[in-house]
C-alpha positions as CSV (number, residue, x, y, z in Angstrom):
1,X,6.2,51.7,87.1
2,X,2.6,53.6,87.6
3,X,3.9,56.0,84.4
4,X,4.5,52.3,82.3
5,X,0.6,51.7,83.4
6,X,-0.2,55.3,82.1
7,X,1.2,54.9,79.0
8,X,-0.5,51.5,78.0
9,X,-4.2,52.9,79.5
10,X,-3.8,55.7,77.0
11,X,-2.7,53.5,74.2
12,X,-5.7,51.1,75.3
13,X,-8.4,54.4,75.3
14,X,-7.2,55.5,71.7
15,X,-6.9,51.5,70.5
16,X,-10.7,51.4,72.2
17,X,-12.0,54.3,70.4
18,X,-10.9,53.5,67.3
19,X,-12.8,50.6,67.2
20,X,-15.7,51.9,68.8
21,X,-15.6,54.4,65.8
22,X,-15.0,51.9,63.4
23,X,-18.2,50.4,64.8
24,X,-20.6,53.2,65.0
25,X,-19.2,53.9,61.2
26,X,-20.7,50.6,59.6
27,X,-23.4,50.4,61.7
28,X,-24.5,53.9,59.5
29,X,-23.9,52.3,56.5
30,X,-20.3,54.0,55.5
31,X,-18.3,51.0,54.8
32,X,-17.2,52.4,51.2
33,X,-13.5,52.5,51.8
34,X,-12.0,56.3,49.9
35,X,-11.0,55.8,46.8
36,X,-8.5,58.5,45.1
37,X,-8.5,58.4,41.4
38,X,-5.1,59.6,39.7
39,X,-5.5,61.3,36.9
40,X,-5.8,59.7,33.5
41,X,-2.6,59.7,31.3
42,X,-2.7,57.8,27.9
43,X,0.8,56.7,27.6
44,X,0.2,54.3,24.6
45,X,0.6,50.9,25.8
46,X,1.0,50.9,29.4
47,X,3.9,52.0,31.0
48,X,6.3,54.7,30.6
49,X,6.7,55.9,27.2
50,X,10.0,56.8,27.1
51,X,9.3,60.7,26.2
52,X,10.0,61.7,29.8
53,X,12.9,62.3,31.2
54,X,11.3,61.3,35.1
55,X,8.4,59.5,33.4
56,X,6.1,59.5,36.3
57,X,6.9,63.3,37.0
58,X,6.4,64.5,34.2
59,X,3.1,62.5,33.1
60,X,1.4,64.0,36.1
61,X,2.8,67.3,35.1
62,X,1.7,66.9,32.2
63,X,-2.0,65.6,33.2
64,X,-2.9,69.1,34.5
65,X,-1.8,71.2,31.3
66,X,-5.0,72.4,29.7
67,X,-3.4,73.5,26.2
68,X,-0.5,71.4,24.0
69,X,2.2,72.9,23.7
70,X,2.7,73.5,19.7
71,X,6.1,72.8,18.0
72,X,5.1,74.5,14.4
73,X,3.1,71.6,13.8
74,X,-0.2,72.3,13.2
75,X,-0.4,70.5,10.1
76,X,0.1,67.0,11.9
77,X,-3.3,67.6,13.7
78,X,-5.2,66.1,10.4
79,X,-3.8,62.9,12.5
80,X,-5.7,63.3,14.8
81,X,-7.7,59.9,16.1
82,X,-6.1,57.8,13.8
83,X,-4.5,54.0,14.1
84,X,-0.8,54.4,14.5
85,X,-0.1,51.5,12.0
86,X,-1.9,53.8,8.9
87,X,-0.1,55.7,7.7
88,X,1.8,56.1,3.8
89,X,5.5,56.3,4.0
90,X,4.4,60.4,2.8
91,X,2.4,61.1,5.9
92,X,5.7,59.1,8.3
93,X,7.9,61.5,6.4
94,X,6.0,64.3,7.6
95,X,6.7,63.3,11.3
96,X,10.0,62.9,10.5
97,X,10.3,66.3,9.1
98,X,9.0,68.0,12.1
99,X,10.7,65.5,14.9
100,X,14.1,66.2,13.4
101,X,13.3,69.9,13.0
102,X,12.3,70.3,16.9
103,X,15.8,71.0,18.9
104,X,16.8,68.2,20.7
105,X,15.6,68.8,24.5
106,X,12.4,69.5,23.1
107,X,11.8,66.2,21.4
108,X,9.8,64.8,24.4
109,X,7.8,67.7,24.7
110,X,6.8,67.4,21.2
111,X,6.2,63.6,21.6
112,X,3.8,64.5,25.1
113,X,2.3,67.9,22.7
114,X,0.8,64.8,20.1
115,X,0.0,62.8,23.2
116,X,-2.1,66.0,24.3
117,X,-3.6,66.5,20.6
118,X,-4.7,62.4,20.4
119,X,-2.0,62.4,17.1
120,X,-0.3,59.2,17.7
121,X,3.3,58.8,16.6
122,X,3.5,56.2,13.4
123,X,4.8,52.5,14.3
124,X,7.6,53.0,11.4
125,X,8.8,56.6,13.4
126,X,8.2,55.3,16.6
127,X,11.4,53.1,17.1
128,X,13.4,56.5,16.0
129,X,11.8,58.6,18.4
130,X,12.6,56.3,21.3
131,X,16.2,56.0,20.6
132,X,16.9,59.5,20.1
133,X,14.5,60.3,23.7
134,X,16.7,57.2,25.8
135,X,20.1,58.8,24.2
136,X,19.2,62.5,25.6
137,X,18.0,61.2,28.7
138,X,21.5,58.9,29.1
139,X,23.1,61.9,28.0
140,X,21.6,63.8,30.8
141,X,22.4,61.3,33.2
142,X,26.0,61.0,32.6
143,X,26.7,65.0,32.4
């Protein structure tokens, strides 16, 4: 019985000073609560983007590379900063060129490489790129 009244007088002394501390902390002015900021990842729309295998993995990853990874592709970085929704059927059979050139388990690399570069993927390409990324990562799934 006397070790049951041990127990809840040390629970009691740790429940005490915690609030005691609590106390003494706002009454020096700390109330800002800690705030840890992920880092920022662009992924076009909210949500995953489909270009990741483990999407949240990968996208923090991915966060901390410093350089893009480049697929012979520099000519795409003319793109750079511009709508996805402008581009001539010329320019979206550029992208083409180079998605279906890229081996297949690098395709989401590629995709998170233009990501990296601020080159976004054209709307008319963008349906094609998605398919082919959820195929390979079914694929992968089921091997």
């Amino acid at each position: 019985m006397q070790s049951i009244y041990l127990f809840i007088g040390i629970v009691a002394f740790f429940i005490i000073a915690l609030v005691v501390s609590n106390y003494i902390q706002r009454k020096k002015g700390n109330t800002r609560e800690r705030e840890a900021t992920p880092p920022s990842i662009d992924l076009s729309g909210g949500g995953c983007c489909g270009a990741h295998e483990i999407c949240e993995k990968d996208s923090l990853i991915a966060a901390f590379e410093k350089e893009p990874e480049y697929f012979d592709d520099e000519e795409l970085d003319k793109y750079s900063h511009r709508d996805s929704s402008a581009y001539a059927e010329k320019e979206v059979e550029e992208f083409r060129d180079v998605f279906y050139s890229v081996l297949d388990e690098e395709k989401p690399r590629w995709v998170r490489s233009l990501q990296m570069r601020d080159i976004p993927v054209p709307d008319q390409l963008k349906d094609e790129v998605l398919m082919f990324v959820n195929e390979l990562r079914t694929h992968k799934m089921h091997a």
